[in-house]
N, CA, C and O of each residue as an XYZ file, in Angstrom:
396
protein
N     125.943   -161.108     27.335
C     125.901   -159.794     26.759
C     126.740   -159.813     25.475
O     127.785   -160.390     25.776
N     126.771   -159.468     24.236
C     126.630   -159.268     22.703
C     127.478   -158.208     22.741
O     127.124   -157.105     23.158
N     128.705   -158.481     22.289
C     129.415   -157.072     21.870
C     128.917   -155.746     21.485
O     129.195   -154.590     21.808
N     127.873   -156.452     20.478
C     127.583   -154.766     20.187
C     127.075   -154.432     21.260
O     127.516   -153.405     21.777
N     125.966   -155.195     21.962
C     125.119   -154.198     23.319
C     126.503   -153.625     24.323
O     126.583   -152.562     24.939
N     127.321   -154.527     24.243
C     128.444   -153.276     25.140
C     128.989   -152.520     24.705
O     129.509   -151.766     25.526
N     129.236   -152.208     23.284
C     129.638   -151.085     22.623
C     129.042   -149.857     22.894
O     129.591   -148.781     23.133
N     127.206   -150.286     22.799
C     125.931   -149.674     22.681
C     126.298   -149.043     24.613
O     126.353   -147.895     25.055
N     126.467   -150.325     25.278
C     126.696   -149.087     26.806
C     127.439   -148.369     26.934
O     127.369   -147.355     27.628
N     128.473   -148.804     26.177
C     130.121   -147.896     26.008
C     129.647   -146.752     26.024
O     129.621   -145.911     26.923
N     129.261   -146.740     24.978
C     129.295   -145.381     24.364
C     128.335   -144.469     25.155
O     128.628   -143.320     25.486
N     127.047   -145.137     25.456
C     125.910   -144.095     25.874
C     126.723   -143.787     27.744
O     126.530   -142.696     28.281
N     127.241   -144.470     28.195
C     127.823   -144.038     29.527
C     129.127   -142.898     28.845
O     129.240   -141.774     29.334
N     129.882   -143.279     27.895
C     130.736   -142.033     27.774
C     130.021   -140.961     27.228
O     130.533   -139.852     27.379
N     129.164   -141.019     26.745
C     128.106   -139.624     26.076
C     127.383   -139.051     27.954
O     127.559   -137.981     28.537
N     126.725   -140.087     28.326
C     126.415   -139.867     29.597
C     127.631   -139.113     30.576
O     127.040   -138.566     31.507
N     128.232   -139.025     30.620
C     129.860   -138.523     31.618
C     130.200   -137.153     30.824
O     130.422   -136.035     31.289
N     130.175   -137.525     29.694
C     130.119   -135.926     28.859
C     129.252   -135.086     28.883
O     129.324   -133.940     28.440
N     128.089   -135.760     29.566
C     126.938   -134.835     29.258
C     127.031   -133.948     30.778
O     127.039   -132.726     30.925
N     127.093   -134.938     31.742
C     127.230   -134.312     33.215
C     128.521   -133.006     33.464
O     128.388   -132.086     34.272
N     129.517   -133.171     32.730
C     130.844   -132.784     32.774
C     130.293   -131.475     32.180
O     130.308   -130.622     33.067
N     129.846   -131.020     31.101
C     129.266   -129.859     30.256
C     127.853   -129.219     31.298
O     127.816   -128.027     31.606
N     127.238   -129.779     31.550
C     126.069   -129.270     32.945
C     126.766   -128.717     33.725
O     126.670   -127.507     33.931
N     127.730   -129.587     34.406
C     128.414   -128.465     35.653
C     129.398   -127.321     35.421
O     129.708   -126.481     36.265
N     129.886   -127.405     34.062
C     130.567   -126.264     33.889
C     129.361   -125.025     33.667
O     129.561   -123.848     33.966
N     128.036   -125.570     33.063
C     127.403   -124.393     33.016
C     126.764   -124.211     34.235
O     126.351   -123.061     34.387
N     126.553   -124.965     35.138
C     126.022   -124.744     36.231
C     126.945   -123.968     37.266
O     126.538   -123.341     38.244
N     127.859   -124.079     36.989
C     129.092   -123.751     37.929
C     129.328   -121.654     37.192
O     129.565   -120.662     37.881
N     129.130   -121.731     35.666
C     129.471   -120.469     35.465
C     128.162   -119.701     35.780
O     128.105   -118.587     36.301
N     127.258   -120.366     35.435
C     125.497   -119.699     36.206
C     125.377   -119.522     37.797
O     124.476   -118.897     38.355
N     126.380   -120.144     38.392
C     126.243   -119.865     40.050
C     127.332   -118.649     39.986
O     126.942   -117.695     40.661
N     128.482   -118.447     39.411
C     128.958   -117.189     39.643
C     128.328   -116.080     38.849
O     128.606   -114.948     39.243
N     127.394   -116.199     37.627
C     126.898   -114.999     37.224
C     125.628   -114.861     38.251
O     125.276   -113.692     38.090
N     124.847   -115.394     39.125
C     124.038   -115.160     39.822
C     124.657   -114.737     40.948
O     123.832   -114.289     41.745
N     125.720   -114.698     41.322
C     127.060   -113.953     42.252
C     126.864   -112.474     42.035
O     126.439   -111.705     42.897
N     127.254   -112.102     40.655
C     127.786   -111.502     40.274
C     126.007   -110.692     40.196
O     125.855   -109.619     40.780
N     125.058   -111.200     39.601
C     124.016   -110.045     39.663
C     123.294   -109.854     40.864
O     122.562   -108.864     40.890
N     123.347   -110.807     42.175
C     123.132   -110.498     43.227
C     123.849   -109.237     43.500
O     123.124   -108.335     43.921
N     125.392   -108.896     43.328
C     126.324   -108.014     43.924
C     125.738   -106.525     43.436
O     125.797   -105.459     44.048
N     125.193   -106.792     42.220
C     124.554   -105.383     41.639
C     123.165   -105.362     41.969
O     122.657   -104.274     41.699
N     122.466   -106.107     42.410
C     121.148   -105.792     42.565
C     121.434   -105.521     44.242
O     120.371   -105.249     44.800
N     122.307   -105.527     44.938
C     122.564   -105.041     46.526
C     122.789   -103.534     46.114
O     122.338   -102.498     46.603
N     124.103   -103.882     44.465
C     124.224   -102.202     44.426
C     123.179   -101.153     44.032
O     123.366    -99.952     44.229
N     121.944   -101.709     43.402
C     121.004   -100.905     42.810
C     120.133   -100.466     43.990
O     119.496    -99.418     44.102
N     120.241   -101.507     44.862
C     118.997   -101.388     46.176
C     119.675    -99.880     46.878
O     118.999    -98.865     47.041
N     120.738    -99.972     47.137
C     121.235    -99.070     47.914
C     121.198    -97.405     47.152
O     121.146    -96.291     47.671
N     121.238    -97.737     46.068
C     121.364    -96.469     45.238
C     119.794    -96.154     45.383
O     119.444    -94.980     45.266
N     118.759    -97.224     45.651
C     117.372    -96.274     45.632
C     117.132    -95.968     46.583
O     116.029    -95.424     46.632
N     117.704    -96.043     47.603
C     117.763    -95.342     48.651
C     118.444    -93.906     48.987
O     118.085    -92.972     49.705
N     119.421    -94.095     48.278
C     120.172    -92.975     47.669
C     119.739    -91.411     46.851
O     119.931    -90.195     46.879
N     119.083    -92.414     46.204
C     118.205    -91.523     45.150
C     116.971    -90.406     45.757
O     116.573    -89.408     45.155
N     116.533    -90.861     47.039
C     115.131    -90.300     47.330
C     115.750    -89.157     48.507
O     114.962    -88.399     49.071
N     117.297    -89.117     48.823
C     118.064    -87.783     50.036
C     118.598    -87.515     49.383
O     119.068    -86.464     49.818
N     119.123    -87.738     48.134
C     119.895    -86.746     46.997
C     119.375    -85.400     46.033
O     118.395    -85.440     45.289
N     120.158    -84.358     46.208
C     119.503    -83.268     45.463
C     118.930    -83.558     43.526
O     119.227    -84.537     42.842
N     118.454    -82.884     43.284
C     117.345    -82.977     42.269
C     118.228    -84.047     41.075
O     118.057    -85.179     40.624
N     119.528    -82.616     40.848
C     120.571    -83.127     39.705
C     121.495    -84.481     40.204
O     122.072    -85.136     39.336
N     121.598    -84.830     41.508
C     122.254    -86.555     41.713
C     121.307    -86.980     41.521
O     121.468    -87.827     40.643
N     119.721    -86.900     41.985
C     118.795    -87.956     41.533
C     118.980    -88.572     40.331
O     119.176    -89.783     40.226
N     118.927    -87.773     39.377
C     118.996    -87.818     38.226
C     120.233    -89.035     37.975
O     119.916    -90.212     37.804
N     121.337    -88.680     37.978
C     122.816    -89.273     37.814
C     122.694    -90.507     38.606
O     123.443    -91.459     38.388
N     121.687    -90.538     39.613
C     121.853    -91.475     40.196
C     120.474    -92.460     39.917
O     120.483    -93.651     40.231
N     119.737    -92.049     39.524
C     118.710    -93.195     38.670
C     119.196    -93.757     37.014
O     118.710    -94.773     36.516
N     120.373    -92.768     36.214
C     120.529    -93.249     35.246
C     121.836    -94.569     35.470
O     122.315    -95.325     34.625
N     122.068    -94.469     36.649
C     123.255    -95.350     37.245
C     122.520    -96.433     37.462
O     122.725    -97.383     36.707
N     121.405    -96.585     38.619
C     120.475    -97.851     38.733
C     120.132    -98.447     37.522
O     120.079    -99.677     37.491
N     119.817    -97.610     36.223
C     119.165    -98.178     35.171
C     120.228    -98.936     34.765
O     119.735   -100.059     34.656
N     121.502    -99.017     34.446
C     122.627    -99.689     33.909
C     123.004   -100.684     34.833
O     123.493   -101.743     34.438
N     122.802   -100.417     36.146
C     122.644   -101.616     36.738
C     122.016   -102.557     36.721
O     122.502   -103.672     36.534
N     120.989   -102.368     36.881
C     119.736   -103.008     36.436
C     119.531   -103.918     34.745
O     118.983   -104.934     34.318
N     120.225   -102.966     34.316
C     120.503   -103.762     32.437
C     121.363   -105.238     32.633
O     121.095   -106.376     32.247
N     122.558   -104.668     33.438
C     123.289   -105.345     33.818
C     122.723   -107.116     34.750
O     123.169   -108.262     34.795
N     121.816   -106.542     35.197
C     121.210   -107.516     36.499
C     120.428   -108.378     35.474
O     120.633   -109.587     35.373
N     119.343   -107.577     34.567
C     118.814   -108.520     33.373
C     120.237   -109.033     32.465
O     120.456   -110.137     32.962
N     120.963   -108.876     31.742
C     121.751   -109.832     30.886
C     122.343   -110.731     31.789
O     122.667   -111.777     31.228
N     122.556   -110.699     32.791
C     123.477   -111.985     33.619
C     122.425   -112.863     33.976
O     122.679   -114.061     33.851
N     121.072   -112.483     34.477
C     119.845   -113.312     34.752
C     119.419   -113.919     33.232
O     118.754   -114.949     33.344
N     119.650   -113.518     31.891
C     119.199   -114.125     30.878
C     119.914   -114.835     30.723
O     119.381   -115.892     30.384
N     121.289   -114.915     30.793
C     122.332   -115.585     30.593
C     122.111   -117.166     31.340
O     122.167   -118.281     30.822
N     121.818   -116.723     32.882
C     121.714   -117.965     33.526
C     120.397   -118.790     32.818
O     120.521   -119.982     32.539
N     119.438   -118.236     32.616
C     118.077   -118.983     32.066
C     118.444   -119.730     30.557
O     117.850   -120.689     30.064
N     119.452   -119.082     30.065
C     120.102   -119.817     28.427
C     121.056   -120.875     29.086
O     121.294   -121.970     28.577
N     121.459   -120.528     30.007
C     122.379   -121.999     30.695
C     121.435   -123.074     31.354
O     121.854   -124.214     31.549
N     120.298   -122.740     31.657
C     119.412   -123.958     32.040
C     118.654   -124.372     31.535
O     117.991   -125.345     31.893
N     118.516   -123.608     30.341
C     117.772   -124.355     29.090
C     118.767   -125.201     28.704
O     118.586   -126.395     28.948
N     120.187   -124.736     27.938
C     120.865   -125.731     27.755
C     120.775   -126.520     28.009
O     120.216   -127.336     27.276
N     121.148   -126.784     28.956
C     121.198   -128.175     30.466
C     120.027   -129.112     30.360
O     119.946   -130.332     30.499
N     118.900   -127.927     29.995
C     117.642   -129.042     29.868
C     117.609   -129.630     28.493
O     117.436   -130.839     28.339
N     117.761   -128.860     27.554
C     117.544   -129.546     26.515
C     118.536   -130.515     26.150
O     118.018   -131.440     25.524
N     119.853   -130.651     26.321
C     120.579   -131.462     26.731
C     120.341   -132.680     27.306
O     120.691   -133.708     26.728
N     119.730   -132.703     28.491
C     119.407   -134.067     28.848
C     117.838   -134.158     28.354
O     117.444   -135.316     28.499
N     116.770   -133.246     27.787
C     115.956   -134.162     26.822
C     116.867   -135.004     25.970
O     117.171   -136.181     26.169
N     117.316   -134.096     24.841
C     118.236   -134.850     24.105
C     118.780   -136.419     24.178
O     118.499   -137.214     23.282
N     119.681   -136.835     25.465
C     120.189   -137.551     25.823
C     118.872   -138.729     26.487
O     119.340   -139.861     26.609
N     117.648   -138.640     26.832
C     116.916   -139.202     27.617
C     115.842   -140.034     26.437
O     115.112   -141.006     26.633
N     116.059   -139.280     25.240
C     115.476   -139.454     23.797
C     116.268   -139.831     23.199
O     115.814   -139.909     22.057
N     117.320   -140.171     23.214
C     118.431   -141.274     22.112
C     117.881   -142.287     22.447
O     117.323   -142.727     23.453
N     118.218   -142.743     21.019
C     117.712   -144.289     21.154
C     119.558   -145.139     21.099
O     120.306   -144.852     20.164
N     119.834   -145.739     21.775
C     121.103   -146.604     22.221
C     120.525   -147.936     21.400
O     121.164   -148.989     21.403
Protein backbone atom coordinates (compact mmCIF):
# COMPACT_ATOMS: atom_id res chain seq x y z
CA UNK A 1 0.00 0.00 0.00
CA UNK A 2 1.44 3.63 -1.41
CA UNK A 3 1.38 6.39 0.98
CA UNK A 4 -0.71 8.38 -0.80
CA UNK A 5 -3.52 5.51 -1.01
CA UNK A 6 -3.30 5.69 2.88
CA UNK A 7 -3.51 9.22 3.09
CA UNK A 8 -6.46 8.78 0.47
CA UNK A 9 -8.08 6.19 3.41
CA UNK A 10 -7.04 8.57 6.08
CA UNK A 11 -8.82 10.96 5.19
CA UNK A 12 -12.06 9.44 3.57
CA UNK A 13 -12.52 7.29 7.05
CA UNK A 14 -12.03 10.68 9.01
CA UNK A 15 -14.58 12.48 6.60
CA UNK A 16 -16.53 9.11 7.02
CA UNK A 17 -16.65 9.42 11.22
CA UNK A 18 -17.55 13.06 10.65
CA UNK A 19 -20.11 12.35 8.55
CA UNK A 20 -21.85 9.70 11.01
CA UNK A 21 -21.12 12.05 14.10
CA UNK A 22 -23.27 15.11 12.24
CA UNK A 23 -26.30 12.35 11.22
CA UNK A 24 -26.79 11.48 14.75
CA UNK A 25 -26.82 14.75 16.13
CA UNK A 26 -29.52 15.45 13.59
CA UNK A 27 -31.11 12.35 14.07
CA UNK A 28 -31.02 12.58 17.70
CA UNK A 29 -32.51 16.42 17.56
CA UNK A 30 -35.34 15.01 14.92
CA UNK A 31 -36.27 12.22 17.50
CA UNK A 32 -36.90 14.89 20.18
CA UNK A 33 -38.74 17.31 17.80
CA UNK A 34 -40.98 14.31 16.80
CA UNK A 35 -41.35 14.09 20.84
CA UNK A 36 -42.20 17.21 21.02
CA UNK A 37 -44.97 17.28 18.01
CA UNK A 38 -46.36 14.02 19.05
CA UNK A 39 -47.02 15.89 22.65
CA UNK A 40 -49.11 18.54 20.68
CA UNK A 41 -50.80 16.52 18.30
CA UNK A 42 -52.17 14.35 21.73
CA UNK A 43 -52.82 18.08 22.70
CA UNK A 44 -54.82 19.01 19.57
CA UNK A 45 -56.67 15.52 19.59
CA UNK A 46 -58.05 16.20 22.91
CA UNK A 47 -59.04 19.74 22.27
CA UNK A 48 -61.30 18.27 19.29
CA UNK A 49 -62.96 16.61 21.44
CA UNK A 50 -63.29 19.45 23.48
CA UNK A 51 -64.46 21.56 20.93
CA UNK A 52 -67.74 19.59 19.90
CA UNK A 53 -69.29 19.86 24.35
CA UNK A 54 -68.09 23.35 24.50
CA UNK A 55 -70.46 26.34 24.27
CA UNK A 56 -70.56 28.26 20.91
CA UNK A 57 -67.91 31.17 22.14
CA UNK A 58 -65.13 28.26 23.69
CA UNK A 59 -65.65 26.51 20.43
CA UNK A 60 -64.43 29.18 18.89
CA UNK A 61 -61.26 29.91 21.39
CA UNK A 62 -60.88 26.54 21.30
CA UNK A 63 -60.49 25.75 17.51
CA UNK A 64 -58.29 28.92 17.17
CA UNK A 65 -56.04 27.09 19.89
CA UNK A 66 -55.98 23.67 17.78
CA UNK A 67 -55.04 25.79 14.76
CA UNK A 68 -51.69 27.02 16.52
CA UNK A 69 -51.21 23.79 17.52
CA UNK A 70 -51.42 22.31 14.65
CA UNK A 71 -48.97 25.20 12.98
CA UNK A 72 -46.87 24.15 15.56
CA UNK A 73 -47.16 20.22 14.72
CA UNK A 74 -46.39 21.28 10.88
CA UNK A 75 -42.99 23.40 11.62
CA UNK A 76 -41.46 20.65 13.90
CA UNK A 77 -42.61 17.88 11.21
CA UNK A 78 -40.85 20.19 8.44
CA UNK A 79 -38.06 20.60 10.46
CA UNK A 80 -37.57 16.82 10.89
CA UNK A 81 -38.01 16.21 6.91
CA UNK A 82 -35.01 19.18 6.42
CA UNK A 83 -33.01 16.95 8.90
CA UNK A 84 -33.42 13.88 6.70
CA UNK A 85 -32.81 15.39 3.72
CA UNK A 86 -29.72 16.64 5.17
CA UNK A 87 -28.63 13.30 6.24
CA UNK A 88 -29.47 12.14 2.82
CA UNK A 89 -27.87 14.39 0.85
CA UNK A 90 -24.96 14.13 2.93
CA UNK A 91 -24.26 10.68 2.43
CA UNK A 92 -25.12 11.07 -1.46
CA UNK A 93 -22.46 13.50 -1.22
CA UNK A 94 -20.00 11.30 0.58
CA UNK A 95 -20.97 7.96 -1.56
CA UNK A 96 -20.06 10.28 -4.80
CA UNK A 97 -16.55 11.50 -3.75
CA UNK A 98 -14.17 10.32 -5.61
CA UNK A 99 -11.08 9.30 -2.90
Amino acid sequence: MTIEYTGKVDAMLAEYTAMLDRCDARNAQAKELLAEAEALAAETRELFGAEYSAAPGDAEDIRAQRAALEEQVDAKSQEVLRLHSENFEEWERFTHAEW
